[in-house]
C-alpha positions, 0 to 999 in steps of 0.5 A, a space after each residue: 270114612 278112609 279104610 285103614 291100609 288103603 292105597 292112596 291115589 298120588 296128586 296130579 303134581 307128583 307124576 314125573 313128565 316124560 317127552 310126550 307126557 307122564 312116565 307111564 310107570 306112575 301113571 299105571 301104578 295111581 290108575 291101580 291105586 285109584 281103581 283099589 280106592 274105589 273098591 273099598 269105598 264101593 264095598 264100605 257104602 255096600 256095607 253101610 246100606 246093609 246096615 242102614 236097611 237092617 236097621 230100618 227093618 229093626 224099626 219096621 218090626 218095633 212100630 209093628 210091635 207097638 201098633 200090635 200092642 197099641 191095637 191090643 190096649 184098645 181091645 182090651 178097653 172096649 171089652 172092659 167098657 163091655 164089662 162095666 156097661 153089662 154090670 150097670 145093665 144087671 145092676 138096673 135089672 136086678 133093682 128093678 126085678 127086686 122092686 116089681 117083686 116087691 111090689 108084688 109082694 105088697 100087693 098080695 099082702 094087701 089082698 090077702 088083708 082084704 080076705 082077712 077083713 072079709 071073713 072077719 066081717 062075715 064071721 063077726 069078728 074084730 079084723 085086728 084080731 085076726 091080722 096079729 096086729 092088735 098091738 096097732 090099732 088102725 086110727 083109733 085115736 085122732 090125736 096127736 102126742 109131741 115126741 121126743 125126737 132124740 128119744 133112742 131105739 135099739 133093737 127090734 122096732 115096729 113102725 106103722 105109718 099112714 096113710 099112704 098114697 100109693 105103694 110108691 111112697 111106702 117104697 120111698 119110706 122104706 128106702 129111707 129107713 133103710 139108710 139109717 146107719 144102724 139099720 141092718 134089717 127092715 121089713 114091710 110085714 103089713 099093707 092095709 088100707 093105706 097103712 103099713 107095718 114095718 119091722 125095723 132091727 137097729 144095732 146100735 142106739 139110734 134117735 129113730 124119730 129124727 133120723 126118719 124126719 131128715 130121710 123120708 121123702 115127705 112130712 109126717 106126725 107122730 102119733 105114739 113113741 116108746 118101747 119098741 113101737 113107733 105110729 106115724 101120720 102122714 100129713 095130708 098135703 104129703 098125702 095129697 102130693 
């Protein structure tokens, strides 16, 4: 890189010789001129490393800049991880705590119905009658009806179904009628004896029958079907299983 208006050094050719070498004029004058060369290349490569060090100071600051943000893209990643493990922990808890006092709920409701029968024995009366369920009579009838299963349901409907194994398997079928697309409440109003009562609200009409034979977790008969109430049985290998 030449500076512009730099003294140029003469060639070794151009300078006139004297009798005992060159003119001393000359020679003085390209020493100066030499000397001025070196100057400015010295200032320029001066200039040129102030440059080339502020630019890698520039550069220094970009990577400090981009690991700071690269460190905190990370942070912000494992909080979010943190968040999301935390909800999944609530969520589990939550449906578990909501099982346990499901769970609870029936089990009271079972004693409860066990006091019911108590009394009524003890006072002669017809338990039935003392439970409000009269409209259900427990197993009076053995026998089976063939159903419609497309027949449609709107509204508020009861189902008793029975008998049932454990609480699990009441769970398990009211999860499943839960599912049903136009179900929007459900309720277990009552446990006894392996038989249990639920309370249905549908919104919209809907063949209840078929939707429970795809959904519920075993196999079961039906004993009566119309209006707004629905008896099933469960099988006894369901039951067994």
């Amino acid at each position: 890189m030449t500076s512009e208006g730099a003294p140029r050094v003469p060639r070794m050719g151009s300078f006139k010789r004297a009798l005992l070498g060159y003119r001393r004029g000359p020679v003085d004058e390209a020493l100066v001129a030499r000397d001025g060369r070196i100057g400015d290349l010295e200032r320029e490569l001066a200039s040129l490393s102030e440059m080339v060090l502020e630019r890698e100071r520039a550069i220094g600051d970009l990577r400090d800049e981009l690991r700071e943000a690269n460190q905190r893209h990370d942070e912000s990643l494992r909080s979010l991880e943190a968040v999301s493990r935390r909800l999944d922990e609530i969520q589990a808890q939550a449906r578990g705590q909501a099982t346990r006092i499901r769970m609870k709920a029936l089990r009271e409701a079972v004693e409860v119905s066990r006091r019911v029968q108590e009394l009524a024995q003890r006072l002669g009366l017809d338990p039935a009658a003392l439970s409000g369920n009269g409209d259900f009579p427990a197993a009076a009838s053995n026998g089976h009806v063939e159903a419609d299963v497309a027949e449609l349901f709107e509204g508020l409907i009861k189902v008793e179904i029975g008998p049932l194994g454990d609480f699990s398997q009441l769970v398990g079928f009211e999860d499943a009628a839960g599912q049903i697309g136009a179900t929007s409440e459900i309720s277990v109003e009552r446990f006894s004896e392996g038989r249990a009562t639920l309370a249905m609200r549908l919104d919209e009409p809907v063949a209840l029958l078929r939707e429970l034979e795809e959904r519920a977790p075993f196999e079961f008969k039906v004993r009566r079907s119309g209006g707004d109430s629905v008896i099933l049985d469960v099988d006894d290998e369901a039951q067994a299983a």
